[in-house]
N, C-alpha and C positions, 0 to 999 in steps of 0.2 A: 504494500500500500504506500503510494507517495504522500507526503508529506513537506509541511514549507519549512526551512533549516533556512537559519544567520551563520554563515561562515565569517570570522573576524579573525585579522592579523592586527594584534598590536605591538606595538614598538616603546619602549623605554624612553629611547632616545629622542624620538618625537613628542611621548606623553601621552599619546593616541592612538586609536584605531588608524590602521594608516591604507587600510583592504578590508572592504565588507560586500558581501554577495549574499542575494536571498536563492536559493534552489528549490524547485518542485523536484522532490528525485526519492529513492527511498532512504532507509539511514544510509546503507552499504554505500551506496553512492555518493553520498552525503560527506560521508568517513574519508572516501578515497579522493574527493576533491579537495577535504583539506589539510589531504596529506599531499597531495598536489600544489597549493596553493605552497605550503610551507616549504617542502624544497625547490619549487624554484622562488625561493626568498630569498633574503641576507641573512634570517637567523640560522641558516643551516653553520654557518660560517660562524656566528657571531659568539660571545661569552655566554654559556647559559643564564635563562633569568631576561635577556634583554629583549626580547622577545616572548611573543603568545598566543599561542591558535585556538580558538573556542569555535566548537560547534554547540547551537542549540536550536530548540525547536521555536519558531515563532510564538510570541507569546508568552514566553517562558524568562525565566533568567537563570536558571539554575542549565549551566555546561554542560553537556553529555559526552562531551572531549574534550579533552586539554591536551596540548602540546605546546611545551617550554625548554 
């Protein structure tokens, strides 16, 4: 079943969300765009922590994924 997910890159260094995308897709899908999103970033490269990838569902505020 699809579903609408906020994918968000934030950045330390900015202070901000610096990449947000809304997807109709399922989670799996969901998951792998933003692991997508995340390497081709700068935080693949960067000090852990300066960076952070949240997925959640619309509506929501509580993460179903994190990557830092």
């Amino acid at each position: 079943m699809n579903k609408r997910f906020i994918l968000t890159l934030w950045s330390e260094w900015h202070g901000e969300d610096i990449e947000t995308h809304e997807v109709d897709c399922s989670r799996l899908d969901a998951e792998n765009t933003l692991a997508d999103m995340w390497n081709g970033s700068a935080a693949v490269t960067a000090e852990r922590g300066r960076y952070r990838a949240e997925l959640r569902e619309r509506g929501q505020r509580r993460a179903l994924s994190i990557i830092s």
